[in-house]
LUMMI-201625 format. One line per 4 residues: number of its first residue (from 0); their letters; for each residue x, y, z of N, C-alpha, C, CB. Coordinates in steps of 0.05 Angstrom, whole numbers, plus 5000, padded with zeros to 4 digits. Glycine has a CB too. Example, Ala and Ser with C-alpha at 12.3 -4.5 7.8 and 13.67 -1.06 7.14 Angstrom:
0) as) 5264 4886 5156 5246 4910 5156 5264 4934 5156 5226 4911 5181; 5257 4955 5142 5273 4979 5143 5258 5001 5157 5282 4988 5114
This chain:
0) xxxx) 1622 1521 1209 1643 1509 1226 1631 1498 1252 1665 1530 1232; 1611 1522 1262 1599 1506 1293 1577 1479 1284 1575 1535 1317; 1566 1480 1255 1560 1450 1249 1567 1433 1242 1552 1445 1240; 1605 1434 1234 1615 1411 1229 1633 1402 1260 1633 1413 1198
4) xxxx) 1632 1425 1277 1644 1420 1309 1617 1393 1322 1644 1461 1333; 1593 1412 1321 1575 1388 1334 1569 1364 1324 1552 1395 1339; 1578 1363 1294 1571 1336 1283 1594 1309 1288 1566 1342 1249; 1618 1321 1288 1652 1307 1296 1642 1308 1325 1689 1328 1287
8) xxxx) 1626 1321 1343 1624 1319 1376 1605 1293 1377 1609 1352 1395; 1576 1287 1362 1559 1269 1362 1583 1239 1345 1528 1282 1343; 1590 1245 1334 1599 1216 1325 1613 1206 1339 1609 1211 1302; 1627 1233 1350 1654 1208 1374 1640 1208 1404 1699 1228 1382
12) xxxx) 1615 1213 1412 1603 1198 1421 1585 1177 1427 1604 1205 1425; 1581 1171 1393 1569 1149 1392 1575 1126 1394 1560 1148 1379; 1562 1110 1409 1568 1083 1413 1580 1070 1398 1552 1071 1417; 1614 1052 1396 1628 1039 1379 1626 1016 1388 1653 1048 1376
16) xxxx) 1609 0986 1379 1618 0965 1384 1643 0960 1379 1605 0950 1376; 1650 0939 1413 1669 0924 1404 1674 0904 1403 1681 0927 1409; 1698 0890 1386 1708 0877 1368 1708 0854 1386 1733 0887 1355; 1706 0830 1385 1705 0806 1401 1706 0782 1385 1682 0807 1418
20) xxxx) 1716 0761 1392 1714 0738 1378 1680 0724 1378 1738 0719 1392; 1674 0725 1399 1651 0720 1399 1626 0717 1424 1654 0702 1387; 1600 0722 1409 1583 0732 1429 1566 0706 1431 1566 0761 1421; 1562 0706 1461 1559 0684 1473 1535 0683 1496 1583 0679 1483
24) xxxx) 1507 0675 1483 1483 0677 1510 1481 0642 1519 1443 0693 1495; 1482 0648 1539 1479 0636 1555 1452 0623 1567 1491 0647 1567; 1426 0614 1554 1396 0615 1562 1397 0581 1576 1369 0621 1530; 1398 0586 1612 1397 0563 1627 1359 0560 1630 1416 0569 1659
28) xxxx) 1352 0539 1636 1333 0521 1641 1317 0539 1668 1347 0490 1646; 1302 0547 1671 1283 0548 1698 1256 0549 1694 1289 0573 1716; 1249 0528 1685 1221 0529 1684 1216 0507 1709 1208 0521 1652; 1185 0493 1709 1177 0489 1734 1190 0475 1741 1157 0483 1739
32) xxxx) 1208 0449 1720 1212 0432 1730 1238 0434 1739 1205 0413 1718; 1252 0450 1738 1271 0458 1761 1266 0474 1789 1289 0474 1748; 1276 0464 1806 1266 0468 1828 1294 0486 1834 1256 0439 1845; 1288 0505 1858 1303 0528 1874 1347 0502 1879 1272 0537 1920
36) xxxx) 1334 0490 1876 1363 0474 1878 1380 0470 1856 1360 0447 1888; 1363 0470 1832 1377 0463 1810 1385 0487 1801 1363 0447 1791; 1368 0511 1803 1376 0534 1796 1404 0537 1805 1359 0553 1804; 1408 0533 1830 1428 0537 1844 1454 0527 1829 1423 0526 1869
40) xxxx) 1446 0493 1829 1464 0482 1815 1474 0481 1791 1461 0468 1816; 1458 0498 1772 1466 0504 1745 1485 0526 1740 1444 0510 1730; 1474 0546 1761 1499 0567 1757 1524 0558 1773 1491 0598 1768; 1518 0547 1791 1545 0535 1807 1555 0527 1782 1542 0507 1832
44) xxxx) 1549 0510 1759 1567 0503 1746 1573 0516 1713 1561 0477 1747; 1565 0540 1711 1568 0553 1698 1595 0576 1704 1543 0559 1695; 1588 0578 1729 1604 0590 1746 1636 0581 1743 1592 0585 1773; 1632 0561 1756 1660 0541 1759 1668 0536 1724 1650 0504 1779
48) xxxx) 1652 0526 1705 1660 0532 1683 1673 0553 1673 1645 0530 1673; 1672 0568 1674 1678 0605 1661 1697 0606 1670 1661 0635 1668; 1706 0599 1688 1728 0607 1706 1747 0587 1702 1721 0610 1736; 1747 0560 1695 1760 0544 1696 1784 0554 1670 1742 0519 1695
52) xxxx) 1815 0540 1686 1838 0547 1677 1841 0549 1644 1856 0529 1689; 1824 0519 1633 1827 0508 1611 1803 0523 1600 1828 0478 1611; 1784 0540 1610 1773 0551 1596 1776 0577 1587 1758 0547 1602; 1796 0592 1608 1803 0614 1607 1826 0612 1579 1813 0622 1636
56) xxxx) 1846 0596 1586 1863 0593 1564 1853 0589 1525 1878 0567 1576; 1833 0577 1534 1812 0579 1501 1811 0606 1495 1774 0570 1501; 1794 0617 1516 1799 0651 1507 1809 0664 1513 1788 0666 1506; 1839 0659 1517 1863 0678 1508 1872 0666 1478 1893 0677 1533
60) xxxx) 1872 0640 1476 1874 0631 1445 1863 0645 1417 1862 0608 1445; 1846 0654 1429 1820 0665 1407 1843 0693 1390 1780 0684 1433; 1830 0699 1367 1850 0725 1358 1845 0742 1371 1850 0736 1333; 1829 0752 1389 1824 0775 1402 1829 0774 1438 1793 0782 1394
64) xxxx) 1833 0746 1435 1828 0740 1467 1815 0752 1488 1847 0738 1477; 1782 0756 1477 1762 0759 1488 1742 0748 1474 1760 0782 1494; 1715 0738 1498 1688 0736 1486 1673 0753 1498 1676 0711 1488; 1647 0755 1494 1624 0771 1503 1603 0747 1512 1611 0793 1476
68) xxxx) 1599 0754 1539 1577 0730 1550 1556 0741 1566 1592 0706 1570; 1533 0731 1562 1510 0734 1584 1489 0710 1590 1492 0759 1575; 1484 0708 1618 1475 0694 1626 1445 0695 1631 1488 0690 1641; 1427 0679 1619 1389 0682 1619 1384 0662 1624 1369 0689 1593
72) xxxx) 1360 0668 1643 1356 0639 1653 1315 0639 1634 1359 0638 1704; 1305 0622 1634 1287 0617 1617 1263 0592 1624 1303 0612 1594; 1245 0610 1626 1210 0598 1628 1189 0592 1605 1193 0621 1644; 1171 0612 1627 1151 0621 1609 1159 0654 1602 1120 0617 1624
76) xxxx) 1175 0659 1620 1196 0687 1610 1218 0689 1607 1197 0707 1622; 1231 0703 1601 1266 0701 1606 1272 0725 1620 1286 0700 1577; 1291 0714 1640 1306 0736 1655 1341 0741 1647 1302 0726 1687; 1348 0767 1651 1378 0768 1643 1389 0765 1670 1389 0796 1627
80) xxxx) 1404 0743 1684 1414 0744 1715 1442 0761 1715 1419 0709 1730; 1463 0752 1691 1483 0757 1695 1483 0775 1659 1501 0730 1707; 1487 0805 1660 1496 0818 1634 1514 0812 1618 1503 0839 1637; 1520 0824 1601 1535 0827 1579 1565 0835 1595 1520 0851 1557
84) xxxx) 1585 0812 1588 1609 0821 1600 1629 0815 1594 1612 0818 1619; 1652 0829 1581 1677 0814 1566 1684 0800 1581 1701 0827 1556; 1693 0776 1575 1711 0763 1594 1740 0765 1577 1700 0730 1601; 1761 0771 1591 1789 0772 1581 1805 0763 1596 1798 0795 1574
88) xxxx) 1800 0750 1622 1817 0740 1642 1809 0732 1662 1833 0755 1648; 1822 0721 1682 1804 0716 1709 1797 0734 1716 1812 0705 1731; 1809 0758 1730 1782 0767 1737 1756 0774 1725 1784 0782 1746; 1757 0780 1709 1734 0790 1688 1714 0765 1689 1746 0798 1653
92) xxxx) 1723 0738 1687 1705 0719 1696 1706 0711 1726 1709 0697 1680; 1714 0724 1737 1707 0715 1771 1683 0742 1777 1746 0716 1799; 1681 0759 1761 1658 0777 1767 1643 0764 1760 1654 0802 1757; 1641 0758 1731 1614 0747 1720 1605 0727 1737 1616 0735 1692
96) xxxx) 1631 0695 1744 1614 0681 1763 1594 0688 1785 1627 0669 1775; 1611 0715 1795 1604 0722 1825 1568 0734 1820 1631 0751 1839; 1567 0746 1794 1545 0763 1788 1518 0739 1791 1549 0778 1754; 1531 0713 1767 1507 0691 1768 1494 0679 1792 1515 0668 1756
100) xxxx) 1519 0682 1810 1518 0671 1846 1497 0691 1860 1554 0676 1866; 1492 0718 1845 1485 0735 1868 1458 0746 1870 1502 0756 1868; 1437 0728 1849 1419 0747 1842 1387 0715 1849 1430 0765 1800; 1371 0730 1855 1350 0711 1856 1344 0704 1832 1329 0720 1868
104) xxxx) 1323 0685 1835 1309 0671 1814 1290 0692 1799 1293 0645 1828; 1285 0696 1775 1270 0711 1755 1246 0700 1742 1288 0718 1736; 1252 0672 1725 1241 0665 1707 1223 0637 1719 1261 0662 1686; 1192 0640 1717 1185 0619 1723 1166 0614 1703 1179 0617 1748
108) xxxx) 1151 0592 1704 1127 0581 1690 1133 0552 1681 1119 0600 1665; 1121 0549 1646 1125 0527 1627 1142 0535 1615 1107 0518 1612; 1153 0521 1594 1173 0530 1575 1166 0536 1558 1189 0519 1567; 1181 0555 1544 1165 0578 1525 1200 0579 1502 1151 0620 1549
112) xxxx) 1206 0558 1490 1236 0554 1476 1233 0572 1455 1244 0523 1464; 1208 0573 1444 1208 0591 1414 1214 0617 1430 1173 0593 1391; 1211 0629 1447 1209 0655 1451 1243 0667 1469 1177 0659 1469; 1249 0643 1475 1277 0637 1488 1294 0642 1474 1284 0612 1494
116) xxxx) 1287 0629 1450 1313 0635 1425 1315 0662 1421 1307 0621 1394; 1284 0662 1410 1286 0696 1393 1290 0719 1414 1252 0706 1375; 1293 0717 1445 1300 0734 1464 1330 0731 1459 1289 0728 1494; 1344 0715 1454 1376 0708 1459 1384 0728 1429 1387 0665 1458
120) xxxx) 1371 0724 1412 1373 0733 1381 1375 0765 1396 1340 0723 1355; 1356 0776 1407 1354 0800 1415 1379 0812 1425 1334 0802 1432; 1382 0798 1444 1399 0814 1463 1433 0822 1448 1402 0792 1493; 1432 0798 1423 1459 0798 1412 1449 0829 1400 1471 0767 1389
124) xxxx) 1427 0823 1384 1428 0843 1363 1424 0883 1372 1401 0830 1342; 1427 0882 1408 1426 0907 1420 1444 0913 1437 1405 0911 1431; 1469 0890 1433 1491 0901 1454 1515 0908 1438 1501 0878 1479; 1532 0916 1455 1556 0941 1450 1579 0928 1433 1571 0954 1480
128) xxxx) 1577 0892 1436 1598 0875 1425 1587 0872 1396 1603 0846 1443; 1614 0864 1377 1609 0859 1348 1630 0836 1348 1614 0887 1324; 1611 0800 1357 1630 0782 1347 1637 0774 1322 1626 0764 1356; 1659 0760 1315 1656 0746 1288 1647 0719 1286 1679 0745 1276
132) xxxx) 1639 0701 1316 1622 0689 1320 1596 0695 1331 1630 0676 1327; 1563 0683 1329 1552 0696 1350 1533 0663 1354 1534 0732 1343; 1534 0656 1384 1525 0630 1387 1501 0631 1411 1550 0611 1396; 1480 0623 1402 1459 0608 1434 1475 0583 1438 1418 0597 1428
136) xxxx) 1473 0577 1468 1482 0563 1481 1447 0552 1500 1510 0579 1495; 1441 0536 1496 1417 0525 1491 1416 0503 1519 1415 0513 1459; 1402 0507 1548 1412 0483 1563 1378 0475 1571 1438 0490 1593; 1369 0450 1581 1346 0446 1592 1336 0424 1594 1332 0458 1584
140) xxxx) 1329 0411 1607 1312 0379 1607 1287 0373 1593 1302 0372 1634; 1279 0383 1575 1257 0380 1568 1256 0397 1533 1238 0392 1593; 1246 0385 1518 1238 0407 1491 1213 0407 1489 1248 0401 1462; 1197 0406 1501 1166 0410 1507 1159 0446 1503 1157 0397 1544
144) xxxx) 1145 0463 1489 1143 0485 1488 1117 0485 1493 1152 0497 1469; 1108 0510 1501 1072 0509 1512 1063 0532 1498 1064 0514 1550; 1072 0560 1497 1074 0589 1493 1087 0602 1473 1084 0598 1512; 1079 0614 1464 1099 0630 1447 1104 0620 1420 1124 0631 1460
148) xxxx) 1116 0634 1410 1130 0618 1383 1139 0594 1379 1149 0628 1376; 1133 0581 1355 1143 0554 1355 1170 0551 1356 1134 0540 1333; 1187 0532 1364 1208 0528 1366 1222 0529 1333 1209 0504 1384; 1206 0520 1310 1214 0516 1292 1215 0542 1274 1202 0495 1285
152) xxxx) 1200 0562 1285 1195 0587 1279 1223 0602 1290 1166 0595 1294; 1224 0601 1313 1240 0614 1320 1263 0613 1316 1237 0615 1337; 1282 0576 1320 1295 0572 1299 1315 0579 1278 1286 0569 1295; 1292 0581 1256 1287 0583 1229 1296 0622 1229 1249 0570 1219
156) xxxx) 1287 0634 1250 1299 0676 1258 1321 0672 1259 1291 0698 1290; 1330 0652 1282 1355 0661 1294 1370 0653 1272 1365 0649 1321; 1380 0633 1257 1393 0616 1254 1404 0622 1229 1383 0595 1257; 1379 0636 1206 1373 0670 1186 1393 0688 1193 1342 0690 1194
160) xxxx) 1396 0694 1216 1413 0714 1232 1444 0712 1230 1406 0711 1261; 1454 0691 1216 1479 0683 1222 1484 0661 1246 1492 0707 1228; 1467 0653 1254 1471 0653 1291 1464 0620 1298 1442 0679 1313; 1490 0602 1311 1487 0583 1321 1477 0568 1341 1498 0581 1321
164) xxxx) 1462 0553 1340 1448 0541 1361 1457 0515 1368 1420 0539 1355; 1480 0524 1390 1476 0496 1413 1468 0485 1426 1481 0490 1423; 1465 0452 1438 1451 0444 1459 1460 0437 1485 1441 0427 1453; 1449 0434 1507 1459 0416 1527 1435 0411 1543 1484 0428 1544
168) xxxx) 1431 0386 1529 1409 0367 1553 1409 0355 1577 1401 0347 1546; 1398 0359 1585 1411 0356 1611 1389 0328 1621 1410 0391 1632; 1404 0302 1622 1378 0278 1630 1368 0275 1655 1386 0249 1625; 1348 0262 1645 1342 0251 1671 1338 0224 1676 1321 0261 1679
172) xxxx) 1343 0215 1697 1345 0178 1706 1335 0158 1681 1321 0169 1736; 1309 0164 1679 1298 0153 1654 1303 0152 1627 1281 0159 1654; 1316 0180 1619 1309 0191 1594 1331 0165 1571 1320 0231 1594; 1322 0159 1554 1344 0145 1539 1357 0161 1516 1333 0120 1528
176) xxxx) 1364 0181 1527 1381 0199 1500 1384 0200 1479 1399 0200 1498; 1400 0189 1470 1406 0182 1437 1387 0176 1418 1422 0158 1434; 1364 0154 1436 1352 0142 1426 1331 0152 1418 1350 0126 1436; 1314 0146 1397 1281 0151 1387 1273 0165 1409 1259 0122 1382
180) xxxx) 1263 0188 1417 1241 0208 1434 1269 0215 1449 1208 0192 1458; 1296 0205 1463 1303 0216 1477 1317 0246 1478 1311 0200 1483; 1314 0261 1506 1320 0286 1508 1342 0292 1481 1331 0292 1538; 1371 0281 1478 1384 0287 1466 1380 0285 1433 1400 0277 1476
184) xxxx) 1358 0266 1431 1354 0258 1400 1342 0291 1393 1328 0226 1394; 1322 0294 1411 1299 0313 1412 1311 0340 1403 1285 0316 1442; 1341 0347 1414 1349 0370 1412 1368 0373 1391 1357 0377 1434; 1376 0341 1378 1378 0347 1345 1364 0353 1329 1384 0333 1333
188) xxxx) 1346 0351 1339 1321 0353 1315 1308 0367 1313 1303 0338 1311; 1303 0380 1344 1291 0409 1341 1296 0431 1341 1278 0414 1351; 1328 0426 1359 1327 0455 1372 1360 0464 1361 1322 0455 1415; 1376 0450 1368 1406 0457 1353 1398 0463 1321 1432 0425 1355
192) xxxx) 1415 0481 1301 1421 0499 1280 1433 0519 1276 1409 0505 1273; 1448 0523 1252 1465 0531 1246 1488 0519 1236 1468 0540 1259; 1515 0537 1224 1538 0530 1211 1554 0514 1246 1556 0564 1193; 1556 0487 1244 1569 0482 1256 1562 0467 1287 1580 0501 1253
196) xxxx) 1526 0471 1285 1518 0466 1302 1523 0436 1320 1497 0471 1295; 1523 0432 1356 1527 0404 1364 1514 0408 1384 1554 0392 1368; 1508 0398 1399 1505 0385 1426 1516 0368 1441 1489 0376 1427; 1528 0381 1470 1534 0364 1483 1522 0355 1505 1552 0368 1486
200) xxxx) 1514 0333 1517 1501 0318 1538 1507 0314 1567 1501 0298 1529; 1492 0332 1579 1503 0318 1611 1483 0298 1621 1507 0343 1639; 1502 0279 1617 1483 0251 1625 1476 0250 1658 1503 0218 1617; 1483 0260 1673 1476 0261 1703 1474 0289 1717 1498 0244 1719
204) xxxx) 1472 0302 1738 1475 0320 1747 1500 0324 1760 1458 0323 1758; 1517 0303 1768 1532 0303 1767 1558 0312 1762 1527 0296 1766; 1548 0307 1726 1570 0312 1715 1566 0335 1694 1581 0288 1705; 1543 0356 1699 1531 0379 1691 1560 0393 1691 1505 0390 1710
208) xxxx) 1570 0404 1710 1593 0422 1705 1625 0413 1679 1603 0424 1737; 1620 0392 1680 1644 0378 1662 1630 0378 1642 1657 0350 1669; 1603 0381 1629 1594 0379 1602 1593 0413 1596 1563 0360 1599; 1588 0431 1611 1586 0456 1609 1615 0468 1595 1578 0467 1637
212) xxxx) 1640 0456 1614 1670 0463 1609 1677 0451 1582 1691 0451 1633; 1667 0432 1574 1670 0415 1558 1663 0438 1530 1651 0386 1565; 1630 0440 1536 1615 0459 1511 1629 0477 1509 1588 0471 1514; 1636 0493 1530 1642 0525 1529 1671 0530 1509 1647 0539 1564
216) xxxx) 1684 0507 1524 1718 0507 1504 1710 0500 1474 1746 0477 1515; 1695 0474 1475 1685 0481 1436 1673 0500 1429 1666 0463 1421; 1651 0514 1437 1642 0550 1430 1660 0557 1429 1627 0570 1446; 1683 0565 1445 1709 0587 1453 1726 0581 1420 1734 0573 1490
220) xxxx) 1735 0556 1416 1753 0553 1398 1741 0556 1369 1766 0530 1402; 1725 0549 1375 1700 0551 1342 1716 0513 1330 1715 0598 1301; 1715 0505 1347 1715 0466 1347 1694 0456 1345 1723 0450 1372; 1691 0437 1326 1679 0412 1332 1677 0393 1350 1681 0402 1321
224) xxxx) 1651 0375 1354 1667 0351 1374 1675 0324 1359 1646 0341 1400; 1683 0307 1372 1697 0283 1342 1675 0273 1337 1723 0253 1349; 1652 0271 1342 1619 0260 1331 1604 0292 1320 1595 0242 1367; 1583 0290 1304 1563 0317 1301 1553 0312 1336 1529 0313 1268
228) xxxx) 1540 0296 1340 1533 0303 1371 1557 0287 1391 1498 0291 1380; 1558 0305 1411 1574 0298 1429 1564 0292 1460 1591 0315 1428; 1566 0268 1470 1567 0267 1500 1577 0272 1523 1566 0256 1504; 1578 0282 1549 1602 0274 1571 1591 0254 1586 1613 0297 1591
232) x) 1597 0238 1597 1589 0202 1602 1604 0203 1625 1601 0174 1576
């Protein structure tokens, strides 16, 4: 009897994931060629995203009306800035913003994307949430990898995994997008996969926060955009 007391005492304190519509990493851009401003400015608009009215309302839509989100920012290493955190309402996302707002810079070097992914792969596959979606959310100016695993390697883990890979390129003045070599072509081809996979484009810095709100409500709803790739212009 005292071994079936301690065995009913170990199971009901073992860790029960929970149930969520879906789990959601977040791996922002900080390698060299973001500078201490852009950092700034990416979570500014990640921030303001999460929180935004029309995004909140996606996930209360959801059947569970919650997601699971964390925020990594990504080099030649990856750092976790902002944890693993239901969001179920404003406040629950006015912490999380406040968390991304509050923490220094982590991740520096070259870009290291193969090893980006399969860190995002990780973190789903060791936290407390069990989505019925589970998505990378993929942002950065560049698909140049230097380190680590190949991008096509890595990929090819996550993607094995169940697990969707989105994009958001983020241009620059020059870059011609769409087109042959450009950032956005680049991240059809290399780096987005999976059931359902897209990319959306922030064509300026500008308008970085309105492509983020944009992505996050298609992740949230499990939507398409009306093209396989999508822009905000």
């Amino acid at each position: 009897m005292r071994w079936l007391t301690v065995c009913l005492g170990l199971a009901a304190g073992a860790a029960v994931a929970q149930d969520t519509d879906l789990e959601l990493v977040l791996l922002a851009d900080a390698s060299g060629s973001i500078d201490q401003f852009e950092i700034a400015f990416q979570r500014q608009g990640y921030a303001q995203a999460i929180t935004d009215p029309e995004v909140l309302a996606a996930i209360g839509n959801t059947a569970y009306g919650t997601i699971a989100v964390t925020y990594v920012e990504w080099a030649a290493n990856q750092a976790v800035v902002a944890d693993w955190t239901l969001i179920d309402g404003p406040e629950s996302a006015q912490a999380f913003a406040a968390e991304l707002l509050d923490k220094p810079r982590q991740a520096y070097g070259r870009n290291a994307i193969g090893a980006a992914l399969l860190e995002g792969l990780r973190l789903m596959d060791t936290n407390n949430f069990d989505g019925w979606r589970r998505v990378i959310d993929f942002s950065g100016d560049s698909a140049n990898s230097w380190s680590g695993p190949t991008i096509a390697e890595a990929r090819e883990t996550v993607v094995a995994a169940g697990v969707t890979i989105n994009g958001l390129p983020i241009l620059r003045p020059d870059d011609p997008g769409r087109a042959q070599g450009g950032l956005e072509a680049l991240y059809e081809r290399q780096i987005i996969g999976g059931v359902g996979a897209f990319v959306v484009t922030a064509e300026s810095r500008e308008s970085f926060a309105e492509a983020v709100k944009r992505k996050l409500i298609l992740e949230i709803s499990g939507e398409m955009p009306s093209r396989d790739v999508a822009d905000f212009r």
